[in-house]
C-alpha positions, 0 to 999 in steps of 0.5 A: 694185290693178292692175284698179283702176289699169287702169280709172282709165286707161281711163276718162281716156282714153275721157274726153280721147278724147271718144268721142262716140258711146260717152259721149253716153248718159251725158249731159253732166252725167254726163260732166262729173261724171265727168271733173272727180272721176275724178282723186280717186278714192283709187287712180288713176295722176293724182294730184289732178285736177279735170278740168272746173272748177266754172264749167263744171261749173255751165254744163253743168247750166245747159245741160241744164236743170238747177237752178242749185244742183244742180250745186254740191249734186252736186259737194259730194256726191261731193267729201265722199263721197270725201274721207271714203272716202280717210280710211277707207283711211288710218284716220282715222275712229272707229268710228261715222263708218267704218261710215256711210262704208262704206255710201258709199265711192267706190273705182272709176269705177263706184263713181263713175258709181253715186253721180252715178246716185244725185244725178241720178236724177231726171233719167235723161237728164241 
């Protein structure tokens, strides 16, 4: 619990620090996905906190070259993805819905950077 609470911290605070020469090859995309759902993940010290609203989410796809509709399609994703994985720490679920969240449960930071991975991976420098 402690590993997981200290990496949540840790990447808030690379995140508020703007790093730029650490977090620029993750893309502004990534980052911005990054920053506005790291404050959801089931065990963080934050609470509740999207870090990037979603009209700047949408300008920084925008931005990037990104389909208008992707950003609200990726953040739809990862906020379901999320919400389903705290119902399945808290024993909210049948058995049919526990086995396919498992498969897409976020936990961690990497959890998290891996499933927006896996939304953009079309774009690898996005």
């Amino acid at each position: 619990m402690q590993r997981n609470d200290i990496e949540a911290l840790t990447v808030r605070t690379l995140l508020l620090a703007e790093r730029t020469p650490t977090l620029r090859r993750y893309g502004l995309p990534r980052l911005a996905l990054l920053h506005r759902h790291c404050g959801r993940l089931p065990v963080n010290w934050f609470g509740d906190f999207d870090g990037v609203p979603k009209t700047e989410l949408k300008m920084v796809f925008a931005a990037a070259g990104l389909p208008a509709g992707k950003a609200e399609e990726v953040d739809k994703t990862l906020t379901k993805r999320i919400a389903d994985t705290k119902a399945l720490i808290a024993g909210r679920m049948g058995e049919r819905e526990k086995v396919e969240a498992a498969k897409k449960e976020i936990m961690t930071a990497r959890d998290l950077l891996d499933a927006i991975n896996e939304e953009l991976e079309d774009r690898p420098n996005s």
